[in-house]
C-alpha positions, -999 to 999 in steps of 0.1 A, spaced: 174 -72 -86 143 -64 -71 126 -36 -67 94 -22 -52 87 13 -60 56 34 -44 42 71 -54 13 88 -50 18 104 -19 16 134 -5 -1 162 14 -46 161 15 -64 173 34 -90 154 59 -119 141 39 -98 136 5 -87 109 -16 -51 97 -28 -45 64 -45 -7 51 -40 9 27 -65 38 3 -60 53 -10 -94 74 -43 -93 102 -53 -110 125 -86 -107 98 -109 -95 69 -128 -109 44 -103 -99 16 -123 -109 25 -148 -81 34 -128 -52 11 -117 -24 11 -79 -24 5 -54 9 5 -24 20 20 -12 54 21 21 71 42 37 97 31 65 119 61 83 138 66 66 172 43 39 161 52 5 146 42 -8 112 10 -21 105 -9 -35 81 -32 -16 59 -46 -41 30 -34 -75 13 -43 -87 -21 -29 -120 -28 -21 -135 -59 -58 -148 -64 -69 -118 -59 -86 -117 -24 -82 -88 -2 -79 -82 34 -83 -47 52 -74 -34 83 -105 -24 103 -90 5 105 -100 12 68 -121 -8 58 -151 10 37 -127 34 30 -98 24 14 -93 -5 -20 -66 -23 -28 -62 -39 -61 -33 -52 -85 -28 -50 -125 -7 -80 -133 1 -68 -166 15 -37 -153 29 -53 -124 19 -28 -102 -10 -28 -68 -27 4 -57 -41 13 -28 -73 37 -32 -78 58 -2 -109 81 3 -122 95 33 -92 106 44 -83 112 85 -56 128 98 -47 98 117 -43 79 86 -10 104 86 23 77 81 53 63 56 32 38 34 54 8 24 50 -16 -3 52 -53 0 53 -82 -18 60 -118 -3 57 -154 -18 68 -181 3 102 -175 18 109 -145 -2 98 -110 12 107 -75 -6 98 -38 2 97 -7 -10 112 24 5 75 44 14 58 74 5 46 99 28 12 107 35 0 136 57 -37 141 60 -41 180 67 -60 207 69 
């Protein structure tokens, strides 16, 4: 059975940092394609960063220079380092792990940017 599971979320205020993890079980981590995706009420999903299985990354330009992605294969688990937070950064961030015809994600954690 597969699972995808994030944390890290939560409340910060603008101008903070978070850093979100997603830990993977039931796949070969190592050869999946991990992302992150976030969901803004009355919005639809978007992507946020991609690290693939080699290891190169992909941001949104909506992020970029502020936020990193990166995997430990060992820990099967990707992060997502956010800094320089905005309020409009504000949405469910999903997990999400795809390798060929096979696509998994995780349920989200929140993340309100504050004051």
């Amino acid at each position: 059975q597969v699972q995808l599971v994030e944390s890290g979320g939560g409340l910060v205020q603008p101008g903070g940092s978070l850093r979100l993890s997603c830990a993977a079980s039931g796949i070969i981590f190592s050869n999946y394609n991990m992302g992150w995706y976030r969901q803004a009420p009355g919005k639809q999903r978007e992507l946020v960063a991609v690290i693939s299985s080699a290891s190169s990354t992909y941001y949104a330009d909506s992020v970029k220079g502020r936020f990193t992605i990166s995997r430990d294969n060992a820990k099967n688990t990707v992060y997502l380092q956010m800094n320089s937070l905005k309020p409009e950064d504000t949405a469910v961030y999903y997990c999400r792990a795809t390798q060929n015809v096979y696509d998994y994600w995780g349920q989200g954690t929140q993340v309100t940017v504050s004051s």
